[in-house]
C-alpha positions in Angstrom: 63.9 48.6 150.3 65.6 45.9 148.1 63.2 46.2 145.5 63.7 49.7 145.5 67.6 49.2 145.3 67.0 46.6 142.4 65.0 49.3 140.5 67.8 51.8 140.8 70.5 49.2 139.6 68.3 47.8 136.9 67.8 51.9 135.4 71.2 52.5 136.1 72.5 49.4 134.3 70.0 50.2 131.5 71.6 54.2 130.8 75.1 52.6 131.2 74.0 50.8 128.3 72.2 53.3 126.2 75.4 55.6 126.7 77.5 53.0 126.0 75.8 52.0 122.4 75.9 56.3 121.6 79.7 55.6 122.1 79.9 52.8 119.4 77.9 54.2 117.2 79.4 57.5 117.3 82.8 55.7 116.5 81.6 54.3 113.0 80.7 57.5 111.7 83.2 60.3 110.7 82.5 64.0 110.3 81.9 64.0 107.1 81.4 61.1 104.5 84.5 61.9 102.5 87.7 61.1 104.5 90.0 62.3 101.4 89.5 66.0 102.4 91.2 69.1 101.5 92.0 72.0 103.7 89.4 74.4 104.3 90.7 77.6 103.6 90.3 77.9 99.9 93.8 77.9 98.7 95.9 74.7 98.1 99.2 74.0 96.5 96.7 72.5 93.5 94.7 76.4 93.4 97.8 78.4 93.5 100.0 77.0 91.5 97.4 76.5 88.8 97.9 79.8 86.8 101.5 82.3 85.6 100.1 84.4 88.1 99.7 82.4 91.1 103.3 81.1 90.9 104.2 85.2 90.2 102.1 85.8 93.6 104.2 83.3 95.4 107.5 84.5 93.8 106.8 87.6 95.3 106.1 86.1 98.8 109.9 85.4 99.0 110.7 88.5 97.9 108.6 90.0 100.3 110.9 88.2 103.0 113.4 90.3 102.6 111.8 93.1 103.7 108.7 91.5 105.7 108.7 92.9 109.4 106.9 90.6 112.4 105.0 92.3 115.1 105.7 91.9 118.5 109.4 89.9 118.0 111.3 92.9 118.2 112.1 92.6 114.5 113.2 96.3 112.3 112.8 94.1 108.9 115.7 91.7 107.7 117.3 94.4 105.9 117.6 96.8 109.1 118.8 94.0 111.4 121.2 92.6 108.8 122.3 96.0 108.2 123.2 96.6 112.0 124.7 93.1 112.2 127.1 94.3 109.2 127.8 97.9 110.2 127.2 98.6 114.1 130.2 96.0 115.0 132.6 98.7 112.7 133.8 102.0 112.2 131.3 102.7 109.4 128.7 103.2 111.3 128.0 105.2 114.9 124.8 105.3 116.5 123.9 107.5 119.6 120.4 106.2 119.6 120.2 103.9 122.0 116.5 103.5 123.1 116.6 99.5 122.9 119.7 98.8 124.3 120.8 96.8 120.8 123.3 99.5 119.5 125.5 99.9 122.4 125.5 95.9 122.3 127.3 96.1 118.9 129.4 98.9 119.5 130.4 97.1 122.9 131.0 93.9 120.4 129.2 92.0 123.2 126.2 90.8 120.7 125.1 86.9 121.1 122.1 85.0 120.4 120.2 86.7 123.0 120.3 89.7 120.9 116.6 90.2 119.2 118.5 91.7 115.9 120.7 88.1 116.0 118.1 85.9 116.4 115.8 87.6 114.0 118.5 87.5 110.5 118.8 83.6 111.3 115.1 83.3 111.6 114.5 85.1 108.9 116.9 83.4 106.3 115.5 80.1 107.2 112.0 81.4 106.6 113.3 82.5 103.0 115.0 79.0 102.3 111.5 77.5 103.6 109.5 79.4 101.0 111.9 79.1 98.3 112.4 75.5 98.6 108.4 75.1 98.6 108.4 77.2 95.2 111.3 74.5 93.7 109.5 71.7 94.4 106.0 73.3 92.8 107.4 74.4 90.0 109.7 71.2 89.3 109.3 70.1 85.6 106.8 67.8 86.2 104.3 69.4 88.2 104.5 72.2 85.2 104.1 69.0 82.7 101.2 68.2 85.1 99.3 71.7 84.9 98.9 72.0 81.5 100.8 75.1 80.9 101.9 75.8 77.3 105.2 76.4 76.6 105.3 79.9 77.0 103.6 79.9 80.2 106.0 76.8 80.7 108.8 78.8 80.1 107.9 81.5 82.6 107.1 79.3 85.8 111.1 77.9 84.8 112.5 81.5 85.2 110.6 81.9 88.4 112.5 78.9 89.2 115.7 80.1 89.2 114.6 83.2 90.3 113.4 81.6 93.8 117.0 79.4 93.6 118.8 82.7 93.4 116.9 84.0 96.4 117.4 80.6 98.3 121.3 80.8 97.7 121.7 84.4 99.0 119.7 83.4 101.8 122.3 80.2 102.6 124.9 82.9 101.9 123.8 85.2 104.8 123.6 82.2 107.0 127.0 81.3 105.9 128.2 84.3 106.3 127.6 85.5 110.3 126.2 81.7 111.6 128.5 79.3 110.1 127.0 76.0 109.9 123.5 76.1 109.5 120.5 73.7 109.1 121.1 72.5 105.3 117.7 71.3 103.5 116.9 71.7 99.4 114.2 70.6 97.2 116.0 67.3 97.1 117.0 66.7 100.5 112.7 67.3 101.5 111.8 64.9 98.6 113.7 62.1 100.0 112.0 63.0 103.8 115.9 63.7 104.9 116.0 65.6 108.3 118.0 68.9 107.9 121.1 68.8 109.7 123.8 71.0 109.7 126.3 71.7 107.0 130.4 72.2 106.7 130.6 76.3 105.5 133.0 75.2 102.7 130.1 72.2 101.6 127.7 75.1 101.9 129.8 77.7 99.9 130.5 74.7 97.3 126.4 74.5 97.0 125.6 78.0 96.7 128.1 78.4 94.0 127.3 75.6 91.7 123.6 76.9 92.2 124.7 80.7 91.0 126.8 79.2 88.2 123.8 77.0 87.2 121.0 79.3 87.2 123.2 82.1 85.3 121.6 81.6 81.9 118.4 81.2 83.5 117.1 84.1 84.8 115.1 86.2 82.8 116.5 88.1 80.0 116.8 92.5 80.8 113.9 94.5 80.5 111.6 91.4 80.6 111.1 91.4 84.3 109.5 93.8 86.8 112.0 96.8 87.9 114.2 95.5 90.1 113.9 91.8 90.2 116.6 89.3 89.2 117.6 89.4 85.5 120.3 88.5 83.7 124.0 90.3 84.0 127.0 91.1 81.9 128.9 90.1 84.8 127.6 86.7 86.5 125.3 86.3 89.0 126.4 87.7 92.6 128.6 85.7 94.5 130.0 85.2 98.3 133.1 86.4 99.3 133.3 85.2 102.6 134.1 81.6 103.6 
C-alpha cells in the first residue's frame, strides 16, 4: 500500500513539474516576435493622414457630427435635439406631438439632464471637440513637414485646419451656450497630458473668439471649397452672442 502511495506521489510530483516548466516557458515567449506592433485594423493615424484625401475623409467625419444620429440612445440627430432645446422652451415653436414624452417636458419648462434630447447635444459637442482636436494635432505643421506633402498639398491640409478649429469653436460655443462650464481640452492642453477640467464661460467665450479671429484669413478662399463648407466671408467668421 505504501509503495503504491509512493508511486502516486512520485507521478503526481513529476506532472506538477512538467506543468510547471509549460508555465515558464510559456512566459518567455510573446505572441508574436515583434512587440512594436501596430493595430490590426488596417488604418492608423500614419495610413490616413498620409494623402489630401485622407485628411479630406477625416474633415468630413466632424462634419458628419453634426448631423450623425446614434441608434438605440434615443438621439433625433444634433441638429433636431439642439433645435428642440432652442425652440420647444419658447413661443416659436408648438408641438402637439407628444409620442415620447420630450415635448411636453419643454413646453412644461421642466427639462433636466435626465432628458435624452439634454444629454444627447452635450454628448454630442464633446464628440465634435474630440474629433476635431484629433484633426489639430494631425495636421500640426510638423507632422505635415513629416509627410512629405508639397506645398500645395501643404497648403490644403492648413485650410482643413482651420476648417476643423472653426467646427471645434462652434462646438465649445453650444456647450457655452445651454451647459455653462464644460470640460475644456485643445490640441495643446492633450499634448502636455493635462486632464480636462472645466472652464469659467467668460475664459471659454475669450477662447473661442481669439480662435474665430485667428482662423478668419484662413479658411479657404469662395468657390474653392465644396458647397456648403466653411469659406471665407465679407463679414467675419460667426460669432457667439451669448455669454
Amino acid at each position: 500500500m505504501s509503495e503504491k502511495l509512493f508511486t502516486m506521489r512520485k507521478r503526481s510530483n513529476k506532472l506538477s513539474l512538467f506543468v510547471l516548466t509549460g508555465c515558464l516557458l510559456t512566459g518567455l515567449f510573446s505572441c508574436t516576435k515583434d512587440l512594436d506592433k501596430q493595430p490590426t485594423n488596417g488604418v492608423t493615424t500614419a495610413i490616413q493622414y498620409e494623402t489630401v484625401a485622407g485628411y479630406k475623409q477625416s474633415l468630413a467625419t466632424i462634419y458628419g457630427s453634426l448631423v450623425y444620429t446614434p441608434t438605440s440612445t434615443g438621439s433625433n440627430g444634433f441638429l433636431r435635439d439642439y433645435w428642440n432645446m432652442q425652440e420647444y422652451p419658447t413661443d416659436e415653436a408648438v408641438s402637439t406631438w407628444n409620442d415620447d414624452g420630450n415635448v411636453a417636458i419643454y413646453h412644461q419648462l421642466s427639462w433636466s439632464a435626465d432628458l435624452p434630447a439634454v444629454a444627447m447635444v452635450y454628448t454630442d459637442m464633446m464628440n465634435t471637440i474630440t474629433l476635431a482636436n484629433s484633426f489639430i494635432i494631425e495636421s500640426a505643421d510638423t507632422k505635415i513637414e513629416a509627410r512629405g506633402f508639397d506645398q500645395a498639398a501643404a497648403d490644403s491640409v492648413k485650410e482643413f485646419r482651420a476648417e476643423a478649429r472653426f467646427m471645434r469653436a462652434y462646438a465649445y460655443s453650444v456647450l457655452m451656450d445651454t451647459y455653462g462650464n464644460p470640460p475644456f481640452a485643445t490640441d495643446t492642453t492633450l499634448a502636455a497630458g493635462a486632464t480636462p477640467k472645466q472652464i469659467d464661460r467668460k475664459d471659454l467665450f475669450n477662447f473661442i473668439e481669439s480662435e474665430l479671429m485667428d482662423i478668419a484669413g484662413k479658411l479657404p478662399t469662395p468657390g474653392t471649397n465644396e458647397w456648403d463648407a466653411l469659406i471665407k466671408g465679407p463679414t467675419g467668421p460667426y460669432f457667439p452672442e451669448s455669454i
